[in-house]
C-alpha positions as CSV (number, residue, x, y, z in Angstrom):
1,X,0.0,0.0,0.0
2,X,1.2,3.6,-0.8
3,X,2.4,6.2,1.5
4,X,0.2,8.8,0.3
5,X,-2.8,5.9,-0.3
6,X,-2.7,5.8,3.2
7,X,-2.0,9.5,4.5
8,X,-5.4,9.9,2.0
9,X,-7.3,7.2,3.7
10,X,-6.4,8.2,7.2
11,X,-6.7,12.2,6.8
12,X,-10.3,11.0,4.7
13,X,-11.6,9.3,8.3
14,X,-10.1,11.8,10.4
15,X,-12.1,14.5,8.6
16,X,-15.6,12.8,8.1
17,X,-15.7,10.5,11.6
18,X,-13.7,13.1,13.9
19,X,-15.1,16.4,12.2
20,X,-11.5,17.5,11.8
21,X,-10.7,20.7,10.0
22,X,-8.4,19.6,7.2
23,X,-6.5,22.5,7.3
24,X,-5.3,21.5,10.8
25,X,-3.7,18.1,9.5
26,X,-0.4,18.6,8.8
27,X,1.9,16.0,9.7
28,X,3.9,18.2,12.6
29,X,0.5,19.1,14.2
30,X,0.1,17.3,17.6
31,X,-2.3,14.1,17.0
32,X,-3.9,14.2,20.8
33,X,-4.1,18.5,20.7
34,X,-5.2,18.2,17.0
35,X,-8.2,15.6,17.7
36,X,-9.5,16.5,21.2
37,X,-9.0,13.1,21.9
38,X,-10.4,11.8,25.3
39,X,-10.2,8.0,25.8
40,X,-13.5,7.2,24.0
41,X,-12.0,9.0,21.4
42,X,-9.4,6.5,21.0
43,X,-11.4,3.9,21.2
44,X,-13.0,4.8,18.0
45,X,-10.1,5.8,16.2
46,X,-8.5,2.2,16.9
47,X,-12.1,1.0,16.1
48,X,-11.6,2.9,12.3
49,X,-7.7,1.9,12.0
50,X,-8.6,-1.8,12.4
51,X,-11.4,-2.0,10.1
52,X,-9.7,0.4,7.1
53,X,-6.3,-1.0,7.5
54,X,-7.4,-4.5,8.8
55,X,-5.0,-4.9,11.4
56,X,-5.4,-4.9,15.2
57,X,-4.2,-2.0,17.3
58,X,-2.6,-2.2,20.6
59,X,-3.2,0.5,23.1
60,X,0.5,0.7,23.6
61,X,1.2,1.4,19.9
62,X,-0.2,4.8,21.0
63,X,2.4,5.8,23.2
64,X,5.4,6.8,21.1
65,X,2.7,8.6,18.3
66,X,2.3,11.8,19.2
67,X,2.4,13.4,15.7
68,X,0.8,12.9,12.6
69,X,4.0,11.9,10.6
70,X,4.6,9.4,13.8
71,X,0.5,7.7,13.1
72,X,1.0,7.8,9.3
73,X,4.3,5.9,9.8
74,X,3.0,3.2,12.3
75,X,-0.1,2.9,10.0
76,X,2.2,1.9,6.7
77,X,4.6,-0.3,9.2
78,X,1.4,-2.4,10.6
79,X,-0.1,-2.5,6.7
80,X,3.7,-3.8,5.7
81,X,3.9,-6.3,8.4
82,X,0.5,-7.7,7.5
83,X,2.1,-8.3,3.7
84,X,4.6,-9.6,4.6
C-alpha cells in the first residue's frame, strides 16, 4: 500500500468520523491536541484503523505517536507487516 494511499485514507476518516478541519492536519501538528482526543476518542479511532487498514491496534502502539507523521508511519509499518 502507498504512503500517500494511506495518509489519504487516514486524513479522509479523520475529517468525516472526527469532524477535523483539514487544514489543521499537517503532519507536525500534535495528533492528541489536534483531535481533542479523550479516551472514547481513542477507542473509536483504533475502532476505524482496524477496520480500514485490517489490522489490530494495541493501546501501547499509541504511546510513542504523538504526531501525525509518527501515526501515518505506524499505519504503513502495521499495513507492511501484515504483507509480509
Amino acid at each position: 500500500m502507498e504512503t500517500k494511499f494511506i495518509v489519504d485514507k487516514i486524513n479522509g476518516f479523520l475529517v468525516e468520523e472526527f469532524e477535523v478541519d483539514p487544514g489543521k492536519i499537517t503532519p507536525a501538528a500534535n495528533l492528541r491536541e489536534t483531535l481533542e482526543l479523550d479516551s472514547l476518542d481513542y477507542i473509536d479511532l483504533v475502532v476505524v484503523i482496524e477496520s480500514n487498514f485490517g489490522f489490530k491496534v494495541k493501546p501501547e502502539d499509541f504511546t510513542n505517536i504523538d504526531t501525525f507523521q509518527s501515526f501515518y508511519d505506524y499505519v504503513e509499518h502495521r499495513v507492511g507487516e501484515k504483507v509480509a
